[in-house]
C-alpha positions in Angstrom: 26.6 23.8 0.0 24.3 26.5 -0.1 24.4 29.5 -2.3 22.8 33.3 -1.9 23.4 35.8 -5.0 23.9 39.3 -4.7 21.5 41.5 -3.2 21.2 45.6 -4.1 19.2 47.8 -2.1 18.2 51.2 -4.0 16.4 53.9 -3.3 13.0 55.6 -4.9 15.1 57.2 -7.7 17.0 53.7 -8.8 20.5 54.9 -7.5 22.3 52.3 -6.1 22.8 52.7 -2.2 24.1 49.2 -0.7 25.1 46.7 -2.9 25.9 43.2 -1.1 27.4 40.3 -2.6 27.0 36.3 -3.1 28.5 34.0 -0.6 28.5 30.7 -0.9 29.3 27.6 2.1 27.7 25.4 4.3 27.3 28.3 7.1 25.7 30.8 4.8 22.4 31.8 5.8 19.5 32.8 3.6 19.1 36.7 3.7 15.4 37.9 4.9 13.1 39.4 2.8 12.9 43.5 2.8 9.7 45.1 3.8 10.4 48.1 4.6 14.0 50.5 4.0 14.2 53.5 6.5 17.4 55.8 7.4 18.8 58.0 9.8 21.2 60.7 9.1 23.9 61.2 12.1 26.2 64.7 12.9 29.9 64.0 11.4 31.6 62.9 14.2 29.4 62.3 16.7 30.4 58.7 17.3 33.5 57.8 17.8 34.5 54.8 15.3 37.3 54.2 17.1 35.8 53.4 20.6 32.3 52.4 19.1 30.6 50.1 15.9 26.8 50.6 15.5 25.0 47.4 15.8 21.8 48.6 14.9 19.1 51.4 14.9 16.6 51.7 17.6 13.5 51.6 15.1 11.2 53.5 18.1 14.0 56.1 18.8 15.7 56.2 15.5 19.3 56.3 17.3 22.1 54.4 16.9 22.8 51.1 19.4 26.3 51.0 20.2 28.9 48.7 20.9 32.4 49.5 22.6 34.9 48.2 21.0 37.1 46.3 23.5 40.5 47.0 22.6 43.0 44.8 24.1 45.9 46.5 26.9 49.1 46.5 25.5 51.7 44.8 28.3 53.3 48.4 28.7 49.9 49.2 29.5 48.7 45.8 31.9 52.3 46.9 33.8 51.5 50.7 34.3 48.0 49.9 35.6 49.3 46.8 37.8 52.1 50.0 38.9 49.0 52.3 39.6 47.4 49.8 41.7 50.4 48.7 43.6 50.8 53.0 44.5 47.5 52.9 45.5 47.3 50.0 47.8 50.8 51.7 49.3 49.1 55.1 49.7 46.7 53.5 51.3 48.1 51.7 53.8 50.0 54.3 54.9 47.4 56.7 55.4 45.4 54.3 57.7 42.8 53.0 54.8 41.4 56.0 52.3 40.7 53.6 49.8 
């Protein structure tokens, strides 16, 4: 069983800014070393949290790399988009093939 302790990550003044804690199983992986700590500062809202998760900072560009979050169709919501479809493959046929 392998064991990591706690790590803290702090900044030139000693204040605390990310502390992370120990984990312990046979899946844990050793944490790598820190050479170097960086940040970005980003605009209050201008990711959606909702839609998007940063998975990590473009170190040349210094943006954010997103992810969308995939966020499973109700079945109200598979039916009214299997009902759009339907209207549109009817709308299509009977105007000769727009689609």
């Amino acid at each position: 069983m392998k064991q990591v302790g706690r790590r803290i990550i702090y900044n030139q003044d000693g204040e605390i800014v990310c502390e992370l804690g120990e984990m312990m199983g046979t899946k844990v992986m050793p944490r790598p070393e820190i050479t170097k700590l960086d940040y970005i500062d980003l605009e209050y809202g201008q990711i959606d949290y909702a839609r998007y998760r940063i998975v990590g900072i473009d170190i040349e560009t210094k943006q954010p790399i997103l992810e969308e979050i995939e966020i499973p169709k109700t079945s109200e919501q598979q039916k009214i988009e299997e009902l759009e479809n339907q209207l549109l493959l009817l709308a299509d046929e009977m105007e000769g093939g727009i689609l």
